[in-house]
C-alpha positions as CSV (number, residue, x, y, z in Angstrom):
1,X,-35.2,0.2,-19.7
2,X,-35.5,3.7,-18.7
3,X,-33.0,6.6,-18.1
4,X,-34.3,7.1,-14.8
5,X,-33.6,2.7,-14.0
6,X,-30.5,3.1,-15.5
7,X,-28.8,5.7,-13.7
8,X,-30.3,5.1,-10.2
9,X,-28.4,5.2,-7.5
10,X,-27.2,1.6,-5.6
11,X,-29.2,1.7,-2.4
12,X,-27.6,3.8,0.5
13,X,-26.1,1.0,3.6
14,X,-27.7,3.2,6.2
15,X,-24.9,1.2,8.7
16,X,-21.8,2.6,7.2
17,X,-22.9,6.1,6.9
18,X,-24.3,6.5,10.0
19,X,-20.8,5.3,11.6
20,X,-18.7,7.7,9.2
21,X,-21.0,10.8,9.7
22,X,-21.5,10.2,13.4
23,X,-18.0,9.7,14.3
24,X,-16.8,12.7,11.8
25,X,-19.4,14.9,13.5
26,X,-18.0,14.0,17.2
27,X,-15.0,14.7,16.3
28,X,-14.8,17.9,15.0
29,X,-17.7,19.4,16.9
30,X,-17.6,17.5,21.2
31,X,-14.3,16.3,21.1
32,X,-13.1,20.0,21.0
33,X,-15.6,21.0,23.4
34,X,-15.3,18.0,25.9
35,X,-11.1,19.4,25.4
36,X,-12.2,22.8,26.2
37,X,-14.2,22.4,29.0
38,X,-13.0,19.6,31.0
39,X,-9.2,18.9,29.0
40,X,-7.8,15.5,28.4
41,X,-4.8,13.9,30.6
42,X,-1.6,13.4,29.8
43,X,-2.6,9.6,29.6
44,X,-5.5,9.8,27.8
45,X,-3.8,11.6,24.6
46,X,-0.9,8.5,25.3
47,X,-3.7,6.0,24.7
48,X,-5.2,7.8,21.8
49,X,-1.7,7.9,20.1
50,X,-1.0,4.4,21.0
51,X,-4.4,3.1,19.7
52,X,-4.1,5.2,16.7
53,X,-0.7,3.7,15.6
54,X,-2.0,0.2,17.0
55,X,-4.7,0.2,14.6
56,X,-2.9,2.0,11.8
57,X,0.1,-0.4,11.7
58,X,-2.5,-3.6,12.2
59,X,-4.3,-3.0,9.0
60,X,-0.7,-1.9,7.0
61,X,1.2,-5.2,8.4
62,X,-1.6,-7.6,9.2
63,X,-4.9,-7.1,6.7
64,X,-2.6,-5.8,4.0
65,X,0.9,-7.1,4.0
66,X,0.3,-10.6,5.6
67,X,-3.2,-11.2,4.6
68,X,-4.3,-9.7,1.6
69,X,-0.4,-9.9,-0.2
70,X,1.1,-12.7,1.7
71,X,4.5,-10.6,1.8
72,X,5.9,-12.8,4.6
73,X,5.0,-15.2,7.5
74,X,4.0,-14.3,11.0
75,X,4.0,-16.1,14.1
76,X,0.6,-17.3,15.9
77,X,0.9,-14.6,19.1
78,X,1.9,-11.9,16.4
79,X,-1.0,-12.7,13.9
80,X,-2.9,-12.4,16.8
81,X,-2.0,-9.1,18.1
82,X,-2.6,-7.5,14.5
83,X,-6.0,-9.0,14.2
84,X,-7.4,-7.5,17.5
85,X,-6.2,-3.9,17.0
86,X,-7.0,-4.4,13.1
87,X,-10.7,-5.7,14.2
88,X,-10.8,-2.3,16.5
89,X,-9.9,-0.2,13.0
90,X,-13.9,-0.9,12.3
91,X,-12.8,-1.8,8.8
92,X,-14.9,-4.7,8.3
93,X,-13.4,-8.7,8.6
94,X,-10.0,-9.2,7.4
95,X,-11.6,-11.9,5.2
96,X,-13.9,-9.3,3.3
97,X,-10.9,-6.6,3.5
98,X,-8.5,-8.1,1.7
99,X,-10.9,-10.2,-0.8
100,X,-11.9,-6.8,-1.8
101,X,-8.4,-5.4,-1.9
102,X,-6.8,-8.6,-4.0
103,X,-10.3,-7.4,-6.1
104,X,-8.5,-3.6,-6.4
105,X,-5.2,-5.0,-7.3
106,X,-6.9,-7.6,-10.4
107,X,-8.4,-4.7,-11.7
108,X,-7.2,-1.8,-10.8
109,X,-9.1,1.3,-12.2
110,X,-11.8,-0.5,-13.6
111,X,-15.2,1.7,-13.0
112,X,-16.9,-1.5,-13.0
113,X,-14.6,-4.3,-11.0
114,X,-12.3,-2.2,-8.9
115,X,-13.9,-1.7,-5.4
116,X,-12.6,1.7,-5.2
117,X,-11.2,2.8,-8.0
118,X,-10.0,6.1,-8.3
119,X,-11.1,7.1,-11.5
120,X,-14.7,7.4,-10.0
121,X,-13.5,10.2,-7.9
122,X,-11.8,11.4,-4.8
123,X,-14.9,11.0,-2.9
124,X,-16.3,7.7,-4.2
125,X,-12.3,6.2,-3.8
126,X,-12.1,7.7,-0.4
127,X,-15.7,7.0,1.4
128,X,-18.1,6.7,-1.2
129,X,-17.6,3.0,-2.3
130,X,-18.8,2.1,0.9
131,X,-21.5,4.5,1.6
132,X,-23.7,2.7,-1.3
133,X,-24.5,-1.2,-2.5
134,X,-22.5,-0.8,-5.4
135,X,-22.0,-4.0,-7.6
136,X,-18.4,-3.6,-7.6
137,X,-18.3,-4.1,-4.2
138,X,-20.2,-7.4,-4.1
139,X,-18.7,-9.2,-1.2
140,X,-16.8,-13.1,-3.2
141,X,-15.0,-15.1,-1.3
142,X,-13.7,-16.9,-4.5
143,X,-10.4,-15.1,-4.5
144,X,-9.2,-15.9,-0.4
145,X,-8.9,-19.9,-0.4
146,X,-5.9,-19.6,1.2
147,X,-7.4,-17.1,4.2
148,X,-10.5,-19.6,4.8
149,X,-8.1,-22.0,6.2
150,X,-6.9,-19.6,8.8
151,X,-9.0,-20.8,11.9
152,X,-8.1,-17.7,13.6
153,X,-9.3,-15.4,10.4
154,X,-12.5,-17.3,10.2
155,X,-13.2,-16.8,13.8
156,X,-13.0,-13.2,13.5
157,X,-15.3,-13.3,10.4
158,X,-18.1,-15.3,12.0
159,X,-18.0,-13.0,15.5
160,X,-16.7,-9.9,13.7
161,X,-19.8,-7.3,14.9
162,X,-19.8,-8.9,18.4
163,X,-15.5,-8.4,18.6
164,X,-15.7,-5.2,16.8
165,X,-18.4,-3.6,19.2
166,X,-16.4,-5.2,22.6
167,X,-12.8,-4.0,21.3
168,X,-13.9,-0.5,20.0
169,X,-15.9,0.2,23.1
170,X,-14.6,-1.9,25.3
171,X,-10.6,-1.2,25.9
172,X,-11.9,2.8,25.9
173,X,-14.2,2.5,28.4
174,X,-11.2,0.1,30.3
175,X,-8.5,3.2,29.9
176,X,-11.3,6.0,31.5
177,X,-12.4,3.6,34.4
178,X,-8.5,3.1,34.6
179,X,-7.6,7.1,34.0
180,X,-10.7,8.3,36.2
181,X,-12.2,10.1,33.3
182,X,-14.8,7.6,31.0
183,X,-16.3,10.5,28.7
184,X,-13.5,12.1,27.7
185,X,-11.5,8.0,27.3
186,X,-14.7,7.4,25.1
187,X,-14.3,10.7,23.3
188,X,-10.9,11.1,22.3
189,X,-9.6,7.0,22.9
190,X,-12.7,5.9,21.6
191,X,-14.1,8.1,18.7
192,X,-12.0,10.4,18.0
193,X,-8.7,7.9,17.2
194,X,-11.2,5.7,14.9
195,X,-12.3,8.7,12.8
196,X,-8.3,9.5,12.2
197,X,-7.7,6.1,11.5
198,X,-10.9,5.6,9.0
199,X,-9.6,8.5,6.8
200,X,-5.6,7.7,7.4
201,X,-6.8,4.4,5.7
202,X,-8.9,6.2,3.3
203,X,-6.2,8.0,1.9
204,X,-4.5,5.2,0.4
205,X,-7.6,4.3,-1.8
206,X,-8.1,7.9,-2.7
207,X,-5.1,10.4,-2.2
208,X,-2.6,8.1,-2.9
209,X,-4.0,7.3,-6.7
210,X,-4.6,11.1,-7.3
211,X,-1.3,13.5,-5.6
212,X,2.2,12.0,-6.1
213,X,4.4,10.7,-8.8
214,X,5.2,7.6,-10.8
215,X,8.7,6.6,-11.0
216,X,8.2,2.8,-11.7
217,X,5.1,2.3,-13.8
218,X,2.2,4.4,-15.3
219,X,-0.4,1.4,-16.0
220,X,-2.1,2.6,-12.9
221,X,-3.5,5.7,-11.0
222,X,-1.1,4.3,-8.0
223,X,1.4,7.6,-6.9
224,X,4.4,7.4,-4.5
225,X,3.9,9.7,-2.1
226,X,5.9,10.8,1.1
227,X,3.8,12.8,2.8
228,X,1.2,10.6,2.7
229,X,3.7,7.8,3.7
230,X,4.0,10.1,7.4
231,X,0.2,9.3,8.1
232,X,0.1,5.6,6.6
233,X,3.0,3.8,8.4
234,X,4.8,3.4,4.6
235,X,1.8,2.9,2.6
236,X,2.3,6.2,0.5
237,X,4.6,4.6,-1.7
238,X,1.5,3.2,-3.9
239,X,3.2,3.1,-7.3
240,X,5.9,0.5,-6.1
241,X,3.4,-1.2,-4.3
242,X,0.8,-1.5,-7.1
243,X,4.0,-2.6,-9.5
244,X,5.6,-5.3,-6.8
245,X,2.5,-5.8,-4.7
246,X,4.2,-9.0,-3.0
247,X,7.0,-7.0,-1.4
248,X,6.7,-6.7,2.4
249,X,7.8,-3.3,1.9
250,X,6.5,-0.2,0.1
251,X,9.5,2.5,0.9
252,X,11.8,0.0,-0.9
253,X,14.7,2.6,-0.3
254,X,16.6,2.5,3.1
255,X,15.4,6.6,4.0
256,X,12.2,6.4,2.9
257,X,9.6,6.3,6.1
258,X,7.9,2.4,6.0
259,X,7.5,1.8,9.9
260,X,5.8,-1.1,9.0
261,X,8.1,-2.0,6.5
262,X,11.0,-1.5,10.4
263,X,8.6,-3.5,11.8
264,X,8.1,-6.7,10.1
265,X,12.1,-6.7,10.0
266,X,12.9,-6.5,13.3
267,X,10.2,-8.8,14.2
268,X,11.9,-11.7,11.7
269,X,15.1,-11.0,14.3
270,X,13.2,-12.7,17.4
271,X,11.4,-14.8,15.1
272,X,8.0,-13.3,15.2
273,X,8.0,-13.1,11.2
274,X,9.8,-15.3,8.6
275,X,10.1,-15.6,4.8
276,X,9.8,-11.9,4.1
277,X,9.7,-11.5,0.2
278,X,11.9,-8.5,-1.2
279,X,11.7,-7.6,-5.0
280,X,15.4,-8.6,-6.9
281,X,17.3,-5.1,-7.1
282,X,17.4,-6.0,-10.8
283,X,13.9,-5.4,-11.3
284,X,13.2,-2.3,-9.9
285,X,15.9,-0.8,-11.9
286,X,14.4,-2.2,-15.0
287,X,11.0,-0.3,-13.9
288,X,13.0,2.9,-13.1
289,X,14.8,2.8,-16.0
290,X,11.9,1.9,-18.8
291,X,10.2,4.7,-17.3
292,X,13.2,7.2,-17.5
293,X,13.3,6.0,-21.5
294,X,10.0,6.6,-21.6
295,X,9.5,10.3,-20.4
296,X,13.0,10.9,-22.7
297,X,11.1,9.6,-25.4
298,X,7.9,12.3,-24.6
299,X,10.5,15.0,-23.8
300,X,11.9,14.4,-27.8
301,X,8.6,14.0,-29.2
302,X,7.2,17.7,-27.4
303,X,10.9,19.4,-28.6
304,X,10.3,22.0,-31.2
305,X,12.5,21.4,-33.6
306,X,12.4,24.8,-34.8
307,X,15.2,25.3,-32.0
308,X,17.0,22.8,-32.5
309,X,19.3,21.8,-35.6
310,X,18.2,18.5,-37.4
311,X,21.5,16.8,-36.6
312,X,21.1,17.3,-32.6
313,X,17.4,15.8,-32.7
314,X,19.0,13.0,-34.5
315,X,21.7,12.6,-32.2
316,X,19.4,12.6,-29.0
317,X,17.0,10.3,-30.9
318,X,20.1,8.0,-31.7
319,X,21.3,8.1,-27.8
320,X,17.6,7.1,-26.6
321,X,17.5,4.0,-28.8
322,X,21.1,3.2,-27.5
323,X,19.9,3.3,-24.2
324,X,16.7,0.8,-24.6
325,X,19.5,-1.4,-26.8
326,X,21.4,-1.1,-23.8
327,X,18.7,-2.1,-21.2
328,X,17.7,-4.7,-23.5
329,X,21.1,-6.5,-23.1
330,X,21.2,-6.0,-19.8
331,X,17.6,-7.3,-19.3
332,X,18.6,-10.9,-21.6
333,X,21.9,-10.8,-19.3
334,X,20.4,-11.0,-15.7
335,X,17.9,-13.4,-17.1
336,X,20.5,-16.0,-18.5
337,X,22.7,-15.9,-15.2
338,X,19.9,-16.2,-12.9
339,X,18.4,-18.9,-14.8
340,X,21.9,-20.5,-14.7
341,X,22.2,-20.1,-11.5
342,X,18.8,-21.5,-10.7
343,X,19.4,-24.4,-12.6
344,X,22.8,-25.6,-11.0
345,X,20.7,-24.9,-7.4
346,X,18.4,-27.5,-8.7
347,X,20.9,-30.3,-9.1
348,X,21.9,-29.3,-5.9
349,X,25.7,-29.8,-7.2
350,X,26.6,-25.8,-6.7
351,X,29.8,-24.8,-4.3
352,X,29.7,-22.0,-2.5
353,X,32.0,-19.9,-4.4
354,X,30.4,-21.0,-7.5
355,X,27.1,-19.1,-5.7
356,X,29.6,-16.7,-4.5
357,X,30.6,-16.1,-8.7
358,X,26.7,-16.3,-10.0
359,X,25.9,-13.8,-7.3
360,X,29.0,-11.1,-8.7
361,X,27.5,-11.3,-12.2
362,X,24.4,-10.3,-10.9
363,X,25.3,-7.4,-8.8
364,X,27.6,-6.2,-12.3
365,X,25.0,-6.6,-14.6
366,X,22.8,-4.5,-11.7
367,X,25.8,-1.7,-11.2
368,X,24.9,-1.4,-15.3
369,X,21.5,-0.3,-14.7
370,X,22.6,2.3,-11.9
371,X,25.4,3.9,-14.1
372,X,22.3,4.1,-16.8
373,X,20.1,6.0,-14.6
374,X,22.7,8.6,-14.0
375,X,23.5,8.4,-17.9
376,X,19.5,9.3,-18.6
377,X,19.0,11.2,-15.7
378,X,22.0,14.0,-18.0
379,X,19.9,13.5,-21.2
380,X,16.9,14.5,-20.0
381,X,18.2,17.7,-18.7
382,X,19.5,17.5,-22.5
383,X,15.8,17.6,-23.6
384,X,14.3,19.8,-21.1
């Protein structure tokens, strides 16, 4: 096969880019002028900001949390809330969305079976994935059994172009006939809030795996990031995410900004959501704290030991393997109690302050882990 066959470019879906480039282009250049020259009410930037979190927080708590991890259960009227302002995002079904996401998250930074992945490229991660036919993004339904059964889900899927055009056009139009004012409702209601919320997306496929840092895990491009966490509703924590993917929260920490994260809470108090899946303390200490060992260890392998006397490298080196010794036990500990205490909640025999006892052991062993942070957190100032 030739060079020229072999690096060829995967035909260009003349759809998509005309949509991003036409939208970007109205945005930047007539929605400042329609501004300008005739202004926008007071009720018209209300509905652009309420649309614009509508269909932000739709595709963070409905295609991604609910659909495409399962992080929790949501009510009939609720599920369909999220689908008609995620069907206005104009990112495609929520069957193909998060068949190709569950794709991202198999294999994650593969160049060849990652639909975006991020070490193609800020541009190919952020908008050029779907600008182009690219095998990677082959549309297989193998991987969404469970969302084929949705009734609702598959209706979407089968009127998707005919829903997507109505919504996106539609509930504008409705706020300028409304308003008094249809061009600049279509402008700024209409175009202008789904550029924003394209790229807002986009930035979790692109940004988000580039600019940030990794406290849990380094397997993946995935960054925690809380700037971009401002723009995403939450979704800028990507390194916990991409480690505990089947957490209905992202900002796992009670400070960090997660609106969505707020949001599916609060909905489980009037019973709009139920079963929300949280990831055991234990383990998320266990991924802070192999990473901490494992930037001590690169801080002691990078130490010039020219400035250093032979016994002090020996001594830090000796304090690093007492600390994995010491995450070790406390690893094989949590994992006996909890399979003890799993066990006696089978046979369905276990007293309440038996629970009450299993459930103390756990939270010691976890109070281990914390006072080893703070333990690593002085020897690595050690090294630096």
């Amino acid at each position: 096969m030739s060079t020229d066959v072999q690096t060829k470019k995967p035909p260009l879906i003349i759809l998509n880019a005309l949509i991003f480039a036409l939208t970007a282009l109205v945005t930047l250049i007539v929605v400042p002028w329609y501004g300008i020259v005739h202004g926008y009410s007071a009720g018209i930037w209300a509905f652009f900001a309420v649309f614009l979190v509508a269909n932000g927080m739709s595709i963070t708590t409905g295609y991604h949390r609910l659909w495409a991890h399962r992080t929790y259960e949501a009510h009939p009227a609720m599920r369909f809330v999220l689908l008609v302002f995620g069907t206005m995002a104009l990112q495609n079904s929520a069957w193909v969305w998060c068949s190709g996401h569950r794709r991202h998250h198999l294999n994650v930074d593969d160049n060849e079976k990652d639909p975006y992945s991020a070490k193609r490229g800020f541009w190919f991660s952020h908008i050029g994935w779907m600008l182009r036919d690219y095998p990677s993004g082959e549309v297989d339904f193998s991987n969404i059994p469970d969302l084929k059964r949705d009734p609702m889900l598959a209706f979407q899927h089968r009127h998707y172009a005919v829903l997507a055009i109505l919504i996106n056009f539609g509930l504008p139009l409705l706020v300028g006939w409304a308003l008094g004012d249809l061009w600049g409702a279509l402008l700024l209601v209409g175009v202008a809030r789904l550029c924003l919320s394209h790229h807002f997306t986009f930035f979790i496929n692109s940004l988000a795996h580039i600019w940030g840092s990794r406290p849990y895990t380094e397997d993946n491009t995935a960054r925690d990031n809380p700037l971009l966490a401002l723009v995403t509703h939450g979704e800028g924590y990507h390194n916990f995410h991409h480690i505990f993917a089947h957490d209905y929260r992202n900002g796992v920490r009670w400070w960090q900004w997660d609106p969505t994260k707020w949001l599916i809470a609060a909905c489980s108090w009037v019973g709009l959501t139920r079963r929300l899946k949280v990831t055991p303390a234990f383990q998320i200490q266990r991924a802070l704290l192999a990473m901490q060992l494992n930037r001590a260890q690169q801080l002691l392998a990078r130490l010039p030991e020219a400035h250093r006397p032979p016994t002090h490298i020996e001594q830090l080196r000796n304090k690093i393997a007492q600390e994995y010794e010491a995450l070790a036990t406390a690893v094989a500990d949590w994992t006996r109690v909890k399979e003890q205490w799993l066990e006696e909640k089978k046979r369905a025999v276990i007293e309440h302050w038996e629970q009450a006892k299993f459930q103390t052991r756990l939270r010691e062993i976890e109070q281990r882990l914390k006072v080893q942070r703070r333990r690593l957190r002085v020897l690595q100032a050690e090294l630096a």
